[in-house]
HTML snippet that shows the backbone in 3Dmol.js (N, CA, C, O; Angstrom):
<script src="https://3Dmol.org/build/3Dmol-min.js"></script>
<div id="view" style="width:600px;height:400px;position:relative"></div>
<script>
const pdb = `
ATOM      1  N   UNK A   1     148.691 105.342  78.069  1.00  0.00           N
ATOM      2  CA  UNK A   1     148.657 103.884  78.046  1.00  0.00           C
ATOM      3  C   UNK A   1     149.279 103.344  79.325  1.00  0.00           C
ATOM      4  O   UNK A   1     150.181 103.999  79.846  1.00  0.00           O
ATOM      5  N   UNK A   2     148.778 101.941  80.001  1.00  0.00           N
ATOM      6  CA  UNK A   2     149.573 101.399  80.848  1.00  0.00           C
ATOM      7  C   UNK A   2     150.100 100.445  80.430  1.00  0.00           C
ATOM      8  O   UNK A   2     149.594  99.867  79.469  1.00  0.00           O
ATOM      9  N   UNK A   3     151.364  99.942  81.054  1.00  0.00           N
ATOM     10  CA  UNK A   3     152.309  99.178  80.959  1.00  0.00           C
ATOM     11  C   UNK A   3     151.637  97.793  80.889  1.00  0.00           C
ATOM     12  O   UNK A   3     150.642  97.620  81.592  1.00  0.00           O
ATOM     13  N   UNK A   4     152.131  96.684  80.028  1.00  0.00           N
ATOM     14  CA  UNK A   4     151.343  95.702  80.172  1.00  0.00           C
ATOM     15  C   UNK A   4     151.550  94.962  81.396  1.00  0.00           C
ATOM     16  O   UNK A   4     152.559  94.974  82.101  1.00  0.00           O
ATOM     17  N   UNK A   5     150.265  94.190  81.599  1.00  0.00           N
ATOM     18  CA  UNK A   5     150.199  93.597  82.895  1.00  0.00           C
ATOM     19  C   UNK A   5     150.084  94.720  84.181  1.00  0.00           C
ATOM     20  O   UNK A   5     150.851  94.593  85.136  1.00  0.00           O
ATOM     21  N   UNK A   6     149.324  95.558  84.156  1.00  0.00           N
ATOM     22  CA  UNK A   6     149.221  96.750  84.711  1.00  0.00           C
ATOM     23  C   UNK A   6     148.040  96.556  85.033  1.00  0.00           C
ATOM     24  O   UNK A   6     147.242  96.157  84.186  1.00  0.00           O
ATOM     25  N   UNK A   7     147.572  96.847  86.630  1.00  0.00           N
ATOM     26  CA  UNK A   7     146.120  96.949  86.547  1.00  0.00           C
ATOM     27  C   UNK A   7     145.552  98.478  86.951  1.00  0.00           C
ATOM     28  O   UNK A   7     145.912  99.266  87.826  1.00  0.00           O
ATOM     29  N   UNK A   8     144.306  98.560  85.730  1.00  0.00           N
ATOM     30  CA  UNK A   8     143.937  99.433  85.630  1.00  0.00           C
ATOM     31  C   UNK A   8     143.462 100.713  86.786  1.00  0.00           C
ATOM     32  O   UNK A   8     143.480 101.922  86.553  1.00  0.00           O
ATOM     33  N   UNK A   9     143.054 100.053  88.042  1.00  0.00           N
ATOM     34  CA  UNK A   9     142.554 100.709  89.207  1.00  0.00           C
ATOM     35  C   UNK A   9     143.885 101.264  89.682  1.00  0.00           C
ATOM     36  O   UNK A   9     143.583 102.368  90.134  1.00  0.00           O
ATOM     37  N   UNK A  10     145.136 101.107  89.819  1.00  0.00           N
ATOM     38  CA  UNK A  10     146.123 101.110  90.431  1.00  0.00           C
ATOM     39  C   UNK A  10     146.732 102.364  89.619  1.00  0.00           C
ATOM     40  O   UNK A  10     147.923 102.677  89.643  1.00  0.00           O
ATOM     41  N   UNK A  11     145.709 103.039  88.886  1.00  0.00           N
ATOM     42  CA  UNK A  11     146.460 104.264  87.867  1.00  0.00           C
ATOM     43  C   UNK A  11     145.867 105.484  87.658  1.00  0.00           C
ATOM     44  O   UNK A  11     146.196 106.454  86.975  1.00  0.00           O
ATOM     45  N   UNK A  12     144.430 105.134  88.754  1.00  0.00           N
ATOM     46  CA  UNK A  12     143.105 105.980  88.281  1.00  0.00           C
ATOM     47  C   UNK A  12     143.674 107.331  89.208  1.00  0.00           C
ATOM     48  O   UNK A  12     144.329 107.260  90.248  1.00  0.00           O
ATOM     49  N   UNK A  13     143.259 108.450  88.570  1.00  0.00           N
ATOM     50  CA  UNK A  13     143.892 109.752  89.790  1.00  0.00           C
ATOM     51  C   UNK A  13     143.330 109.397  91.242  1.00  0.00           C
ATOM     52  O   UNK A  13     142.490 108.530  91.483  1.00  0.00           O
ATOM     53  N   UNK A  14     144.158 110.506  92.457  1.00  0.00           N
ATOM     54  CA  UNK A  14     144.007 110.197  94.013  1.00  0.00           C
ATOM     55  C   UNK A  14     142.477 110.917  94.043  1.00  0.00           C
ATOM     56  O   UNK A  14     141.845 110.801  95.094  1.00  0.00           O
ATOM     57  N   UNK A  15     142.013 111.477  93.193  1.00  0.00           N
ATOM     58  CA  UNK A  15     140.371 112.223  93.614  1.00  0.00           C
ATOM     59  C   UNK A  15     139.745 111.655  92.559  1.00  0.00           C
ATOM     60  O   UNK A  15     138.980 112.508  92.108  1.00  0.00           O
ATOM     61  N   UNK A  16     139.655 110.386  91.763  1.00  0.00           N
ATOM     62  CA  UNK A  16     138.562 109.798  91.416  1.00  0.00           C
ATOM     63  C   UNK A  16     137.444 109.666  91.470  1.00  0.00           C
ATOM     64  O   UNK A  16     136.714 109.812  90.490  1.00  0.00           O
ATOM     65  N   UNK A  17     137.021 109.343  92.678  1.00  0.00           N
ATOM     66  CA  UNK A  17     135.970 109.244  93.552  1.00  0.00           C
ATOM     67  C   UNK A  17     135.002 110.399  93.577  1.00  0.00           C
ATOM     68  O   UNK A  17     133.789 110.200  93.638  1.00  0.00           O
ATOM     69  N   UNK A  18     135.563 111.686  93.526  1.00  0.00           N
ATOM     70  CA  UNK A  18     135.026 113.188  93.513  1.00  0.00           C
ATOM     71  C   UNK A  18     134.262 113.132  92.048  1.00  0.00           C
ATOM     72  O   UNK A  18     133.059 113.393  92.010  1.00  0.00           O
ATOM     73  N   UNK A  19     134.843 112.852  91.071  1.00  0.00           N
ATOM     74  CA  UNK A  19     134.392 113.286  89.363  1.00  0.00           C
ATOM     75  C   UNK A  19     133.128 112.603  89.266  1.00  0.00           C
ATOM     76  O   UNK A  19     132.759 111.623  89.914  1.00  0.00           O
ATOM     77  N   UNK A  20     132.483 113.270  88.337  1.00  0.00           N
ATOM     78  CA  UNK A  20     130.755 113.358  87.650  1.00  0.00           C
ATOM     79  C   UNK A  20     131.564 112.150  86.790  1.00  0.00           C
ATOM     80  O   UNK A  20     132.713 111.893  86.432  1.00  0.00           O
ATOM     81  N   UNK A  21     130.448 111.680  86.713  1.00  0.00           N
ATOM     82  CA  UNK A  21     129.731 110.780  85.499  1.00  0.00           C
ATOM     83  C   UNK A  21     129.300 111.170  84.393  1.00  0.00           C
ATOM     84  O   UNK A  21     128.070 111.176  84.448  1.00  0.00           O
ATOM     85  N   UNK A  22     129.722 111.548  83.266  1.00  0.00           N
ATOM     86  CA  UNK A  22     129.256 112.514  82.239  1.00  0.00           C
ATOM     87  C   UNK A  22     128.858 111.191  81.353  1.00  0.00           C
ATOM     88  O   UNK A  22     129.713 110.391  80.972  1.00  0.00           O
ATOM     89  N   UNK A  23     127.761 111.086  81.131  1.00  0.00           N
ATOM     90  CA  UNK A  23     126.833 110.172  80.392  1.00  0.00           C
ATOM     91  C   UNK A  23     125.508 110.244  80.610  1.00  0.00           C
ATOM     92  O   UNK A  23     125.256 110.861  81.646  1.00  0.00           O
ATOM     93  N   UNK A  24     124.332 109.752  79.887  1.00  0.00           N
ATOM     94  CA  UNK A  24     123.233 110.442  79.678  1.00  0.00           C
ATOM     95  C   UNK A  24     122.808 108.722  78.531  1.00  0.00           C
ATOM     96  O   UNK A  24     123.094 108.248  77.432  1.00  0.00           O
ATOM     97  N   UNK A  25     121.605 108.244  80.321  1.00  0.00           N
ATOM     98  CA  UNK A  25     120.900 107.029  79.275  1.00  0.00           C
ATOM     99  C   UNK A  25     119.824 107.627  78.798  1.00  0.00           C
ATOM    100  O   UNK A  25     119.226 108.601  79.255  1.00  0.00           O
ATOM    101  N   UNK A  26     119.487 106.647  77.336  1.00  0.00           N
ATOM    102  CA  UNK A  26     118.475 106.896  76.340  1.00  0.00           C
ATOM    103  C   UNK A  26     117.091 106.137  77.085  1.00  0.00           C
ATOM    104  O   UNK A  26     117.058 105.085  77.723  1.00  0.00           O
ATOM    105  N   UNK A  27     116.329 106.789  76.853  1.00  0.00           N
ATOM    106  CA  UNK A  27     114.970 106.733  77.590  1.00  0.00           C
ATOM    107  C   UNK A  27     114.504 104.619  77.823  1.00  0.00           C
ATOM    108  O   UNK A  27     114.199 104.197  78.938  1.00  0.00           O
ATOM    109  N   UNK A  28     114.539 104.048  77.077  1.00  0.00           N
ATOM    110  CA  UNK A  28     114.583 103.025  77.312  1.00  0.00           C
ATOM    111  C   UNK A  28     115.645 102.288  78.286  1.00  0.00           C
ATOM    112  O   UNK A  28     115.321 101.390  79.063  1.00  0.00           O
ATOM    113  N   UNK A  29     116.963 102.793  78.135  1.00  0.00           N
ATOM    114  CA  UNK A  29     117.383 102.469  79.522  1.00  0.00           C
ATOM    115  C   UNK A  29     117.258 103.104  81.292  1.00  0.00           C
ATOM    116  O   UNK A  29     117.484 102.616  82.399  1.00  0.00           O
ATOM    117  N   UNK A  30     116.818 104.316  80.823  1.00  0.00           N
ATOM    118  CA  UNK A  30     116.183 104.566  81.865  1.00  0.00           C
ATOM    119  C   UNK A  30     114.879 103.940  82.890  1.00  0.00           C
ATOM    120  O   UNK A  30     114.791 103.633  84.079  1.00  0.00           O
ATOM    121  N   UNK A  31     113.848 103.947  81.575  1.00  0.00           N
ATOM    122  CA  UNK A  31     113.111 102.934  81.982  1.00  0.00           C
ATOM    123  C   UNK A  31     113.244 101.373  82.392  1.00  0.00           C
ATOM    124  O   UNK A  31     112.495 100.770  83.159  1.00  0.00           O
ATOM    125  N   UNK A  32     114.225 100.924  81.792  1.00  0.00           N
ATOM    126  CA  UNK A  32     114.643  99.862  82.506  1.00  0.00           C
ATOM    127  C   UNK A  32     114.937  99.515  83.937  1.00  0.00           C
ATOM    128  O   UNK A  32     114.575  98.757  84.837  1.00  0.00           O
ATOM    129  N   UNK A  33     116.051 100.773  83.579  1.00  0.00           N
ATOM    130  CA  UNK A  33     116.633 100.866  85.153  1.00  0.00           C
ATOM    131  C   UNK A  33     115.743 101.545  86.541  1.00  0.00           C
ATOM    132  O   UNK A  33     116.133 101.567  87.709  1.00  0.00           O
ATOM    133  N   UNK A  34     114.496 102.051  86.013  1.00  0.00           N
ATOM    134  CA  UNK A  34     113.361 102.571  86.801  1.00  0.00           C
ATOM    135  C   UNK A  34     112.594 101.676  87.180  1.00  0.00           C
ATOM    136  O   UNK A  34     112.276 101.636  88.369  1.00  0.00           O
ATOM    137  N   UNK A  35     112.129 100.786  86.317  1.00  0.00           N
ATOM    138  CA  UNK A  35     111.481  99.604  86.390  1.00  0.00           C
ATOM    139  C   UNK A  35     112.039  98.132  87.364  1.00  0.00           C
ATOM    140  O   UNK A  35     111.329  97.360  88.008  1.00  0.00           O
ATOM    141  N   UNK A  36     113.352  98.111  87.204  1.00  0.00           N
ATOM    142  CA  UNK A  36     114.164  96.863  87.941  1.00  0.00           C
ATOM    143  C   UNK A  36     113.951  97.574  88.951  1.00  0.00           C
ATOM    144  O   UNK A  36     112.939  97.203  89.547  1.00  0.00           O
ATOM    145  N   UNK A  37     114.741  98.912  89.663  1.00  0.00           N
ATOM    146  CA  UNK A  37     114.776  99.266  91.033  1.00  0.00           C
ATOM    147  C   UNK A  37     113.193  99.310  91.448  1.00  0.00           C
ATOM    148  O   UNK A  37     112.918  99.130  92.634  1.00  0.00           O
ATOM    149  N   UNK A  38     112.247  99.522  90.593  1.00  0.00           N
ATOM    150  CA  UNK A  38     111.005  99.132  91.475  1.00  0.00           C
ATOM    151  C   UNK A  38     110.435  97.849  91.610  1.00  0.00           C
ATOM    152  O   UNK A  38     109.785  97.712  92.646  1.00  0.00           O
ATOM    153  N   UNK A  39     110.495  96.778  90.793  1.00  0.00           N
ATOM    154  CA  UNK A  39     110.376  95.811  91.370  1.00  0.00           C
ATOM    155  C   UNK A  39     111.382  95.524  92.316  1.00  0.00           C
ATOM    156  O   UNK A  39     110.949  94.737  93.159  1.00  0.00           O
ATOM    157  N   UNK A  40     112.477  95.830  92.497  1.00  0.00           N
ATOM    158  CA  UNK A  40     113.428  95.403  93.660  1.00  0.00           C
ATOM    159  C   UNK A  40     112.857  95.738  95.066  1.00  0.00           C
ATOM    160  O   UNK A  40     113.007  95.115  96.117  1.00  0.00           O
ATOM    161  N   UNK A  41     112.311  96.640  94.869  1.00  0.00           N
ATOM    162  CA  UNK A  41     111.583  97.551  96.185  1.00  0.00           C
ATOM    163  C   UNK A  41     110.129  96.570  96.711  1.00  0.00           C
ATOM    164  O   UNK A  41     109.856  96.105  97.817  1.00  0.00           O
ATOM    165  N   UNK A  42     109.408  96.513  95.433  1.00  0.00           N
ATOM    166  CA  UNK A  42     108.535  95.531  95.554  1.00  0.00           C
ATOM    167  C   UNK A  42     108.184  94.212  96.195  1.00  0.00           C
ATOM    168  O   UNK A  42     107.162  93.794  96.739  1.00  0.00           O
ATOM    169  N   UNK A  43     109.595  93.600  95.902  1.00  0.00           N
ATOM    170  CA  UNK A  43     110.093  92.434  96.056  1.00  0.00           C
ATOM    171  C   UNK A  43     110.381  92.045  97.369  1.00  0.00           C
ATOM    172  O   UNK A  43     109.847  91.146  98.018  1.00  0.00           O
ATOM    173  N   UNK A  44     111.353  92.878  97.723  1.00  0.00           N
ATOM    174  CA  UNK A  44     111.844  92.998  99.216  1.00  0.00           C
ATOM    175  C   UNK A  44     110.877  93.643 100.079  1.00  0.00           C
ATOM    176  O   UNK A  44     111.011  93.371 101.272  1.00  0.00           O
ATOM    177  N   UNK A  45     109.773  94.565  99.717  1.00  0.00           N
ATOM    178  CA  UNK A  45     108.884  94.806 100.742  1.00  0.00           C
ATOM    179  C   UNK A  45     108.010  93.792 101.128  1.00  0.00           C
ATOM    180  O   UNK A  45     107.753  93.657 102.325  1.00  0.00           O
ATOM    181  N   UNK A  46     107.161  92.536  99.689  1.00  0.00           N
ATOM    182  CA  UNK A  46     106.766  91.985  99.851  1.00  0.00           C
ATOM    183  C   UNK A  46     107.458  90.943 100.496  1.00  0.00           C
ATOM    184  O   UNK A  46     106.784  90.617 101.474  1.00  0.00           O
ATOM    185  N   UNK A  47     108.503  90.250 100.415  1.00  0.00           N
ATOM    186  CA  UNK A  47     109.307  89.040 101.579  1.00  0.00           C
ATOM    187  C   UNK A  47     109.473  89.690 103.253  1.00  0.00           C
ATOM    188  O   UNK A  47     109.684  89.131 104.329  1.00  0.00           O
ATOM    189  N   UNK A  48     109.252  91.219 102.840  1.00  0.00           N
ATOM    190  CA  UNK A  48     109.423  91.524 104.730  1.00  0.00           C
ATOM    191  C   UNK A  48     108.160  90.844 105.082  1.00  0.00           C
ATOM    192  O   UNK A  48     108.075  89.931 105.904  1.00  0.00           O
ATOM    193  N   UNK A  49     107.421  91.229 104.568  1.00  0.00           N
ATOM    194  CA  UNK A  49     106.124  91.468 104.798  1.00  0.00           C
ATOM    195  C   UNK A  49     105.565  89.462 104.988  1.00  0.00           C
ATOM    196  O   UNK A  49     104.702  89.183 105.820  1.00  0.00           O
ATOM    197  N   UNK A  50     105.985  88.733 104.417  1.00  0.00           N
ATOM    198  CA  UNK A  50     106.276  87.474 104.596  1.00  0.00           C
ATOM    199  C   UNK A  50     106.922  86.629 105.891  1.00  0.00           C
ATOM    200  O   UNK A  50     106.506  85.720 106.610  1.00  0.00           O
ATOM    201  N   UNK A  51     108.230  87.456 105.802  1.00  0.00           N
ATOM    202  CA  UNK A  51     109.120  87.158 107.005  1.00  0.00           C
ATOM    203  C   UNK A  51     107.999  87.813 108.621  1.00  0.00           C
ATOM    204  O   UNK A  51     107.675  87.159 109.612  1.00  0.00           O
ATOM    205  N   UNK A  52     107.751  88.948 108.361  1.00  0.00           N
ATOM    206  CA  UNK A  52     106.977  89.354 109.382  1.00  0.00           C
ATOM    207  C   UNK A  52     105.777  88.799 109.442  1.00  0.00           C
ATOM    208  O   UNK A  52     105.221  89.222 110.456  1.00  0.00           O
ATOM    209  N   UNK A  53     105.017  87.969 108.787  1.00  0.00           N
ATOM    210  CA  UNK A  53     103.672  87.025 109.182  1.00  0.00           C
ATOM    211  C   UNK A  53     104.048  85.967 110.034  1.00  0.00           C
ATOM    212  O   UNK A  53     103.219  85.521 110.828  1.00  0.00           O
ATOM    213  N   UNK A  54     105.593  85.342 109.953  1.00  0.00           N
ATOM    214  CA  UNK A  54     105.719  84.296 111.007  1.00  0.00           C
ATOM    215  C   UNK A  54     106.684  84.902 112.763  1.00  0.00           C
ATOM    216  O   UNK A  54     107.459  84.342 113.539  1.00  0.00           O
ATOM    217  N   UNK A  55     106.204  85.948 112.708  1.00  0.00           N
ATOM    218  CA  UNK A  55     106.208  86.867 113.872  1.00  0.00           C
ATOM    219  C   UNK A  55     105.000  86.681 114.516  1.00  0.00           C
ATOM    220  O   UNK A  55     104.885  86.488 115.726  1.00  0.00           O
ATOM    221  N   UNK A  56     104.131  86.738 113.744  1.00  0.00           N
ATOM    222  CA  UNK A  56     102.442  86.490 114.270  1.00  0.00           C
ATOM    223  C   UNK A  56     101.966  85.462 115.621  1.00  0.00           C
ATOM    224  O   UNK A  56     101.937  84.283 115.268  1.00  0.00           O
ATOM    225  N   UNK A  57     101.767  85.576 116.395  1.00  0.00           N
ATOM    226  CA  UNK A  57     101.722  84.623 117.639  1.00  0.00           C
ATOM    227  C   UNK A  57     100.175  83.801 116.768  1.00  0.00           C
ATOM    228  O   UNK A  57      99.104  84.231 117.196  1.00  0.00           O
ATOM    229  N   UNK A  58     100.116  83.152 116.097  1.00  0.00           N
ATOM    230  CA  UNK A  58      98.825  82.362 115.359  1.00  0.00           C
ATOM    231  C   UNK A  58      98.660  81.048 116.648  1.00  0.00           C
ATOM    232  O   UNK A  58      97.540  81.142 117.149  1.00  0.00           O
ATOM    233  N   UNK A  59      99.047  80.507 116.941  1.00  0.00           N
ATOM    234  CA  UNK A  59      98.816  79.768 118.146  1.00  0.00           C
ATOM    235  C   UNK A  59      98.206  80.132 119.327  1.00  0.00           C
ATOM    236  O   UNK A  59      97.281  79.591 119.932  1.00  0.00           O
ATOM    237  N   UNK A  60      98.990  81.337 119.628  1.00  0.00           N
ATOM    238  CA  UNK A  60      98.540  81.277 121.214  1.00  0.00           C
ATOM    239  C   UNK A  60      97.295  82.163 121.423  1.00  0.00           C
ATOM    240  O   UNK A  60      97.378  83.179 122.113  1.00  0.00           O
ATOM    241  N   UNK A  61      96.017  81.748 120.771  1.00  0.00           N
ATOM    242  CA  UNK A  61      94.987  82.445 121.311  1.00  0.00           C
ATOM    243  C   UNK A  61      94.648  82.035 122.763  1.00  0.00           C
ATOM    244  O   UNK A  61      95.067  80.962 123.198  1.00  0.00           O
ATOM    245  N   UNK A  62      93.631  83.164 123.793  1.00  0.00           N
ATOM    246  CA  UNK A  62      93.584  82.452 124.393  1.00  0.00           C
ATOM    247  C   UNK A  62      93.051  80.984 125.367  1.00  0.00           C
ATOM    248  O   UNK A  62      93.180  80.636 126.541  1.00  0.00           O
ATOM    249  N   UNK A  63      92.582  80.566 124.474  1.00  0.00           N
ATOM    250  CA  UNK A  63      91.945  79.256 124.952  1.00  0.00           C
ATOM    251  C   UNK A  63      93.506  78.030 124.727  1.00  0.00           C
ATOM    252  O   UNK A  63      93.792  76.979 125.301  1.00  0.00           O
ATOM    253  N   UNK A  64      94.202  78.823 123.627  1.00  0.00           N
ATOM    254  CA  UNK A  64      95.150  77.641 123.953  1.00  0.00           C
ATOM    255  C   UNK A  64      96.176  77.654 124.867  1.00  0.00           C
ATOM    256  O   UNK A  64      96.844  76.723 125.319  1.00  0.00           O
ATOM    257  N   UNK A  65      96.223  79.211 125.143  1.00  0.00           N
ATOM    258  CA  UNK A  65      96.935  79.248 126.312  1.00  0.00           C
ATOM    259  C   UNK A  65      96.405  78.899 127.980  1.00  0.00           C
ATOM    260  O   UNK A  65      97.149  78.679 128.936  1.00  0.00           O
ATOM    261  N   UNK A  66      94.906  78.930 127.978  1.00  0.00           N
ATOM    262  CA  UNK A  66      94.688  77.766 128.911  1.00  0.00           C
ATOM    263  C   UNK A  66      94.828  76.255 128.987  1.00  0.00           C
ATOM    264  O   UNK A  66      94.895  75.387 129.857  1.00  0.00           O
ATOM    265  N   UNK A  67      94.839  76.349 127.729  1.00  0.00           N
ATOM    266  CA  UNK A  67      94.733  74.592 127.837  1.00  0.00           C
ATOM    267  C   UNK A  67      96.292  74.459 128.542  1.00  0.00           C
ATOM    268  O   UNK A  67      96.605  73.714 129.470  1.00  0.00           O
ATOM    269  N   UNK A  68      97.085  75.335 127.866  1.00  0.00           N
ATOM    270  CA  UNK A  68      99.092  74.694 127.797  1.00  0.00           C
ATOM    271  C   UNK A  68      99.075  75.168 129.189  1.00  0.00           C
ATOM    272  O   UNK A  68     100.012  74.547 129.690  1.00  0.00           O
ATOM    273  N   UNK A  69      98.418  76.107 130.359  1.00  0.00           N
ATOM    274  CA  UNK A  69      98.322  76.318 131.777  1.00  0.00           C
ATOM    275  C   UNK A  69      97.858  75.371 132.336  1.00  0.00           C
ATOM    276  O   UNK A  69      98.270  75.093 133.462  1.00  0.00           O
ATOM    277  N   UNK A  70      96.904  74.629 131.742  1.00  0.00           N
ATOM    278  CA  UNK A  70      96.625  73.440 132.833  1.00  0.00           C
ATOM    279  C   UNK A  70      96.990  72.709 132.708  1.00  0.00           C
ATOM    280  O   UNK A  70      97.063  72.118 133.785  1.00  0.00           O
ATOM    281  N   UNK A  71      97.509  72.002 131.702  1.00  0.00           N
ATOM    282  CA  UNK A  71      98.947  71.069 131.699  1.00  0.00           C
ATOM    283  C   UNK A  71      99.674  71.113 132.693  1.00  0.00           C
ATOM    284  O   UNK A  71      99.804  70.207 133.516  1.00  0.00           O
ATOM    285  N   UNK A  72     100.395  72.539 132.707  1.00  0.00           N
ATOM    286  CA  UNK A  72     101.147  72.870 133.922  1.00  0.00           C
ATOM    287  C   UNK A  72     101.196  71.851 134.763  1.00  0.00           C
ATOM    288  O   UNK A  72     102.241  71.225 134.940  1.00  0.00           O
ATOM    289  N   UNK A  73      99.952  71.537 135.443  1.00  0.00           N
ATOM    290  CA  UNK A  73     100.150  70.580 136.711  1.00  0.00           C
ATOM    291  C   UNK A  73     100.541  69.331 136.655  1.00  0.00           C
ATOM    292  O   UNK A  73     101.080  68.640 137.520  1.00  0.00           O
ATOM    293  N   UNK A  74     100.274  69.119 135.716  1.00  0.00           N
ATOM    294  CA  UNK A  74     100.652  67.447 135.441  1.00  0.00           C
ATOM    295  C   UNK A  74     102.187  67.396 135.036  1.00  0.00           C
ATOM    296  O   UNK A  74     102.757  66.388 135.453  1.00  0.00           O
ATOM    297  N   UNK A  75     103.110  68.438 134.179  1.00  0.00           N
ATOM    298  CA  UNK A  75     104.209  68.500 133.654  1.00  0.00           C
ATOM    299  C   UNK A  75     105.353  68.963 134.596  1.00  0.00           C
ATOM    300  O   UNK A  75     106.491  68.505 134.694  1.00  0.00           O
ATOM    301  N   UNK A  76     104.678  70.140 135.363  1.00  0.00           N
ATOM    302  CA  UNK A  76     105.502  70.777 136.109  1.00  0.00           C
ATOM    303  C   UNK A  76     106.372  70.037 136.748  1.00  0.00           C
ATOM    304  O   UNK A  76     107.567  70.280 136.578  1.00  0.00           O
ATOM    305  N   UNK A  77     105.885  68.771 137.788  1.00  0.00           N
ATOM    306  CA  UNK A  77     106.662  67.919 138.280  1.00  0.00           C
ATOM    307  C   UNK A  77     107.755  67.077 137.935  1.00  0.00           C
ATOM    308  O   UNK A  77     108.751  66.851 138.622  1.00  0.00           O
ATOM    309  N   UNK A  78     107.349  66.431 136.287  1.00  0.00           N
ATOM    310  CA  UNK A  78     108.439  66.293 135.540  1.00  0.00           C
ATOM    311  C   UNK A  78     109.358  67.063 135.592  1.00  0.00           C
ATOM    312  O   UNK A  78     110.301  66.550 136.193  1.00  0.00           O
ATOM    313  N   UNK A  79     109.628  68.411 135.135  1.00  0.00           N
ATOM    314  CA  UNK A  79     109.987  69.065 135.278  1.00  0.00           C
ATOM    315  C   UNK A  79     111.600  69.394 136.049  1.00  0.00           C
ATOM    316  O   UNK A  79     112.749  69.604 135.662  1.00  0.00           O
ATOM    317  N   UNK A  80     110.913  69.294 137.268  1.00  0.00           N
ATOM    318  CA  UNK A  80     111.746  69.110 138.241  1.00  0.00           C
ATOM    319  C   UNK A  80     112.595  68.011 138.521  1.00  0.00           C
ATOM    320  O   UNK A  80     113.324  68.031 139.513  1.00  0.00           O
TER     321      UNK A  80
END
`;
const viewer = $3Dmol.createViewer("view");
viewer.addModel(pdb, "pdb");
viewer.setStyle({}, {cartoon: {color: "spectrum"}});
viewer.zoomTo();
viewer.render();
</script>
């Protein structure tokens, strides 16, 4: 037992960290927990995959990058 007002982490042995997990989920929590980590995977592949479409240069084909070159001349001077 610990002393009251004792916190529990502050008592655990110095090789904690080393020891097995001796427990064993029942098939429905397994599946659970198989199921969440794959939609998690899902999830986050699909938002990369989101985040990386506005990487996409969708503007600058090149006709519009002539047009924004011949601007140039008229702006450039501003510019300066």
């Amino acid at each position: 037992m610990m002393p009251e007002g004792a916190r529990w982490w502050e008592h655990l042995d110095r090789d904690f960290h080393r020891g097995e997990e001796p427990f064993e989920l029942a098939l429905r929590d397994k599946l659970q927990v198989r199921a969440t980590a794959a939609s998690d995977v899902l999830i986050r592949t699909f938002g990369a995959c989101l985040v990386g479409t506005t990487a996409l240069p969708l503007g600058f084909t090149p006709k519009k990058l002539a047009a924004a070159l011949s601007d140039r001349s008229f702006y450039g001077p501003m510019a300066e």
